[in-house]
N, C-alpha and C positions, 0 to 999 in steps of 0.2 A: 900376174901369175904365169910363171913359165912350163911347160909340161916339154918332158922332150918326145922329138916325134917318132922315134921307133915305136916310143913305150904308147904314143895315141893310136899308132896303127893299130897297134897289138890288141887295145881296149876296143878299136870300132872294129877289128875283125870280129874279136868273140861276139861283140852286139851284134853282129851282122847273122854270124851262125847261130846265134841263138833267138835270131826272128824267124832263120828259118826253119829250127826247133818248135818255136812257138806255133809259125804257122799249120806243120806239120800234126802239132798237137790236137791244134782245135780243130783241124780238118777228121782227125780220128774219133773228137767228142762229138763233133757236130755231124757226121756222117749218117746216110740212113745201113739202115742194120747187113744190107746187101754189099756193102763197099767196107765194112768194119774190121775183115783181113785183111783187105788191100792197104787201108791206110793203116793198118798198125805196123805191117811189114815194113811200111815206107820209115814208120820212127825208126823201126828196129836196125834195119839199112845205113840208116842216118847216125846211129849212135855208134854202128863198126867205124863208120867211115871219118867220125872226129875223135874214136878211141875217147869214148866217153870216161870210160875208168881212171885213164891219165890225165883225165881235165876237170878235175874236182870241182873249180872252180863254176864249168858247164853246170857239172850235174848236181850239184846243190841247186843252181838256180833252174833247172829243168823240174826239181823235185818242188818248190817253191811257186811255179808255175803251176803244177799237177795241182799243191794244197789250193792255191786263187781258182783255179778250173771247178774244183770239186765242190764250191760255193756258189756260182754263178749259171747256171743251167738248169734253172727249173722246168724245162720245158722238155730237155734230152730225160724220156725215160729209160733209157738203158746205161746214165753217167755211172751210176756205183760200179753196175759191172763191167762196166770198160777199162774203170780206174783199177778196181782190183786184177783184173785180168793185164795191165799193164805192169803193177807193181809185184807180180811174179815175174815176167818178165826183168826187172830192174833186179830181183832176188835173184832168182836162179843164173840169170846169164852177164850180170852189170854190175856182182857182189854187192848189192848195198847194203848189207845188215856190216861187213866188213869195211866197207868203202868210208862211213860215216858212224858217229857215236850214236848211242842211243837216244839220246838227251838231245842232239841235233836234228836227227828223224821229230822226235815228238814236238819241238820247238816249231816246226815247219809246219806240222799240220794240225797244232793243237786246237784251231779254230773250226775245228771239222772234227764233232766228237763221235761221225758213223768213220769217220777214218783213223781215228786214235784207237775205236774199236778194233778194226782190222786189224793197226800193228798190232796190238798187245794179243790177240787169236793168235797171231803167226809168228808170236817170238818176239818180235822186234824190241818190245820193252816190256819193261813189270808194271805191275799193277799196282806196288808203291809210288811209281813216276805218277801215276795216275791220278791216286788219291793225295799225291804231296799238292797235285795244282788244281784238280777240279774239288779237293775233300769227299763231304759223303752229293753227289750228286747222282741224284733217282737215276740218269742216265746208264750209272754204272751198277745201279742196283742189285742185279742180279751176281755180279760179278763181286760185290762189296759183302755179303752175304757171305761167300763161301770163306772170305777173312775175318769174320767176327768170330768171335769167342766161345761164349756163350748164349745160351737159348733167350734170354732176358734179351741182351743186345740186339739179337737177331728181331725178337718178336716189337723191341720197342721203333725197332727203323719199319718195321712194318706197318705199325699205327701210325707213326709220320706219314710215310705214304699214300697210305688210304685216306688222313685226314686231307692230304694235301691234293688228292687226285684219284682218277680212278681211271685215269686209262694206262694204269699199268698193270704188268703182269711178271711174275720173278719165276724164274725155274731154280728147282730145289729137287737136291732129293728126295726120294717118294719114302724113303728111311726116317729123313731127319726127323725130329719133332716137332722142327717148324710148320711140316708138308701138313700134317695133320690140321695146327694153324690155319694154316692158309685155303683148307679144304674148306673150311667153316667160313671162309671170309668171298668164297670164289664167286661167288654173285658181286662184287666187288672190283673184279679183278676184270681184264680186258690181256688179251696175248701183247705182250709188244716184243717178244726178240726179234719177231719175224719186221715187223712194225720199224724197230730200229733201222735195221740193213734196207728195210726199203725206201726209208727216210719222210714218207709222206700218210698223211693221216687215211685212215680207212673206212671214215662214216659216209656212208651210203651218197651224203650229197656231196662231200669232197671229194668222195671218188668219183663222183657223176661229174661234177667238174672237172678234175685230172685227167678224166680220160673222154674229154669233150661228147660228153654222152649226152645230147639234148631230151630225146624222148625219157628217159631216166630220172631226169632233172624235173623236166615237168610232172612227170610221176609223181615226185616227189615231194615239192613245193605244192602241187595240188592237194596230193592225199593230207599230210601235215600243215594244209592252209599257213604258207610260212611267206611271208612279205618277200618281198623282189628286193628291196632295200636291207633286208637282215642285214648283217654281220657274222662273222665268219673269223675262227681260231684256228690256225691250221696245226696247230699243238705242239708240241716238245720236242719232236722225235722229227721233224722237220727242217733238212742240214742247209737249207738257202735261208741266211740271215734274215736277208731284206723280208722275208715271208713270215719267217717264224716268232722275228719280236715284234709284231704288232696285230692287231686285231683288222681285218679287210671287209669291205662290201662286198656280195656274191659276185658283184662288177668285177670289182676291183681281183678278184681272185681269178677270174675269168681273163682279165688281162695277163696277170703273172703267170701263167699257166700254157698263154697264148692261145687259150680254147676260143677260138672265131666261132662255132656253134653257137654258145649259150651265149659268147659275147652278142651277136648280132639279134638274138632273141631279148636280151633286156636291155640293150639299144634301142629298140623298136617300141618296146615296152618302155621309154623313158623315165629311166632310172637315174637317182640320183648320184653326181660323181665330184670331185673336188679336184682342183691341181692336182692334188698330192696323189689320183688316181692314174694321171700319166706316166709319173713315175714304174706304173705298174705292167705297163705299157708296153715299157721300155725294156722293161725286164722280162713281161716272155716273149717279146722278138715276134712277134707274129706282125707282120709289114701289111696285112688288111686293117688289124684293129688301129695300127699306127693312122693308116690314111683316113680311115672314118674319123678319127680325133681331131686330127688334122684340120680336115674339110669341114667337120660337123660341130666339134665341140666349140663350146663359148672362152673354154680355159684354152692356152696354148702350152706350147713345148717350149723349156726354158733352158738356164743353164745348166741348173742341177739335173734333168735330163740328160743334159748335152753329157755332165761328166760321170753318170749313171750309166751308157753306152760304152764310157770307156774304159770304165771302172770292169762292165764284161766284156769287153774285145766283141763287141758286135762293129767289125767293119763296117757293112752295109748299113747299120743305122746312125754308126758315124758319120758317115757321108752321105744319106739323107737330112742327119739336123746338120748341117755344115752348110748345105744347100738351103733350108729354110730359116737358120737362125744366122747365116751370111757371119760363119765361124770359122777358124783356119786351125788344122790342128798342128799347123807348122809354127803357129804364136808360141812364144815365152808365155804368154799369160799362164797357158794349161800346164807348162812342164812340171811342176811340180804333183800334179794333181795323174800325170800321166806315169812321173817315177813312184810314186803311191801305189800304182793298182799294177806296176811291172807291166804296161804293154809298152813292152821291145818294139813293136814295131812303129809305131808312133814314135818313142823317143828317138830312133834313127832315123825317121824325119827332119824331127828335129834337128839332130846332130849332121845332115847333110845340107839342113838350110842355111842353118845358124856357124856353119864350120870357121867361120873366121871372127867369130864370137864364142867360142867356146869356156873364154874364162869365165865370161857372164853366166853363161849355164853352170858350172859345177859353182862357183858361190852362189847364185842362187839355191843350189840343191843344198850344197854345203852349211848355210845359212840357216834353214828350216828345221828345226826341235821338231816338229811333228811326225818328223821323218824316223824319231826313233821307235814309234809304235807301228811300223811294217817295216815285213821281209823286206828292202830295196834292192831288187836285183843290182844297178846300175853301181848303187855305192858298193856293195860286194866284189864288183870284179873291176870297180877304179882301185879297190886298196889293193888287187892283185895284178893291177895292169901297168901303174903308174910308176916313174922312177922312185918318185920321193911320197909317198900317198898324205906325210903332212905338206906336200904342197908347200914350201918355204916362203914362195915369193908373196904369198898371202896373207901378210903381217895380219892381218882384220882377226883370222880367226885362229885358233890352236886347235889343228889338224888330229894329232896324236890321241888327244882328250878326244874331238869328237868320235874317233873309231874305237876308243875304250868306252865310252857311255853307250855308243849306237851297240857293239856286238854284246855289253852289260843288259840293254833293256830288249832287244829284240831276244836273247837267249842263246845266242849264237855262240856254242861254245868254241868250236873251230875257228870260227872271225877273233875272237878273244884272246885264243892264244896263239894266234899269228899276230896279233897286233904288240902281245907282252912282248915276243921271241924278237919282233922288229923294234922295236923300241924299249932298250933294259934300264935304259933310266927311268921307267914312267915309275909311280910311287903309286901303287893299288889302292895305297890307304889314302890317298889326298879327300876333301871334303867338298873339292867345285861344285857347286851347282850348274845344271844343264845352261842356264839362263848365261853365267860368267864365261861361256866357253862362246860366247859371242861380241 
């Protein structure tokens, strides 16, 4: 496979600015609330100085970056409002409602539905976008309601509701005939708009958890006589995956949260935990509960850890498992698992390790189907960096196909129709399977 080398420079320069993009990013998320102008300035700075708006190609994948960020921080209580206070920023002074389609906005961060929220509040999309990909989802409840029809319609998604749940709550007007309804049902009913935007459950003991509140806590599990081993649902409205689809130990919630308080109280208390509680571990970042696992527990820290770190751009816990699982994040082994979760700055490790191997890396990348279920920063701006983006000398595979199926399933309307415009022979209608394009 030949790449000409203007067209690589070109591609590890924007890798290059867009680590230090990334950096600059998490430095703004992960900051305490004292420094949170300083380092927003420094984006804002950053984004004259690469004339963000003439580099499409940046700021999709900066926007891409924002949607991974807004999943991965359970432990930053101020993420929403830093992101939305960024993404004004990006409106008013970076044109994005202009910059990008609708449909490309919502594609980015459709996996984040308190940020699907925000667009459609601020214009960015309609609320047919909405309901065409999530349907009637309780999430948008409130909002779903003011598009029904009729009274019937309205009253019978309300009996779903409540049969299905009861920590929700709809605002309506105090007019309709529903309100009336819903007056009669409001024992029933729990607030969540507010609940939504702040993305984490509000019952007494998960907020005693959330907000590492140990005296609270005991309070609480005393008065309600409630086992130290319980289990724990942090609910619907909870925008950190890993938290929200499954059920946790109070441990284990204690980890994700990174609350060292309550962790080291049912530590002590020898409580029960599983591998699968490292994981938990991992993700709220908290480097005391790490080393007590470490040191104390019987389970150890594995791979799936190892690519759980990287999956959230925790440097510093990358290079503690590096150190105890004698891991290189400079291996081929991880590269794909590393263009997965888009940290930039790991794959420029790579790409300065491996530089006189480079065909190996993009068939490798190139090679992998599973690549067509996330954003991949990396293939986004090889198909904008490369002389020939089908890669010719690469008989193995048909290039053209893979970038009309990846910008087809990722939703990527702008990757799609640069791919048609670059290539007018392709035939929209052929019948490949993903599998034959290898």
């Amino acid at each position: 496979m030949v790449i000409s080398l203007p067209k690589m420079k070109q591609f590890t320069v924007k890798m290059r600015t867009l680590s230090y993009l990334e950096n600059k990013l998490l430095k703004y998320i992960d900051c305490e609330e004292t420094e949170t102008l300083l380092r927003f300035q420094s984006i804002e700075t950053f984004l004259d100085d690469i004339d963000i708006i003439h580099s499409l190609d940046l700021y999709e994948s900066f926007l891409i970056l924002i949607a991974d960020f807004s999943r991965t921080r359970p432990s930053q209580k101020q993420l929403m409002s830093k992101l939305d206070t960024l993404m004004i920023l990006l409106t008013e002074k970076y044109q994005l409602k202009t910059c990008f389609r609708p449909s490309t906005i919502f594609t980015i961060f459709k996996k984040n539905k308190r940020m699907i929220l925000y667009l459609y509040e601020h214009q960015f999309i309609k609320f047919s976008l909405i309901q065409k990909y999530f349907g009637d989802d309780y999430y948008f409840l409130p909002e779903l309601l003011k598009f029904e029809i009729t009274f019937i319609e309205k009253k019978s998604r309300i009996k779903t509701l409540l049969n299905a749940s009861s920590d929700y709550y709809i605002v309506i007007d105090q007019h309709d005939e529903v309100y009336h309804y819903l007056n009669k049902q409001k024992e029933n009913m729990v607030k969540i708009v507010e609940k939504r935007k702040i993305g984490h459950v509000r019952k007494k003991l998960t907020k005693a958890i959330y907000e590492d509140n140990l005296n609270e806590f005991l309070k609480i599990v005393t008065t309600k006589n409630i086992s130290l081993n319980s289990t724990i649902y942090l609910g619907y409205f909870e925008y950190i995956p890993d938290l929200r689809h499954s059920s946790m130990t109070l441990c284990e919630m204690s980890m994700g949260m990174g609350s060292i308080n309550i962790f080291r109280y049912l530590w002590v208390n020898k409580v029960e935990i599983s591998e699968k509680s490292l994981l938990y571990a991992i993700i709220g970042r908290n480097s005391e509960i790490i080393n007590v696992l470490h040191e104390e527990s019987s389970f150890k820290f594995n791979e799936q850890c190892f690519l759980k770190a990287i999956e959230y751009h925790y440097p510093e816990i990358i290079e503690y498992l590096v150190n105890i699982l004698d891991y290189s994040t400079e291996s081929l082994i991880f590269t794909l698992d590393i263009v997965k979760t888009n940290n930039i700055t790991l794959f420029n490790h790579i790409l300065s390790k491996h530089n006189k191997d480079l065909h190996l890396i993009f068939k490798l990348i190139f090679r992998e189907s599973k690549l067509y279920q996330h954003h991949a920063i990396v293939i986004n701006l090889l198909f904008y960096s490369l002389d020939d983006p089908g890669i010719q000398q690469c008989q193995t595979i048909n290039f053209e196909n893979f970038y009309l199926f990846y910008s087809v399933y990722t939703g990527n309307c702008t990757l799609f129709s640069n791919v048609l415009k670059k290539y007018t022979h392709i035939d929209i209608n052929q019948k490949n399977k993903i599998d034959s394009l290898h």
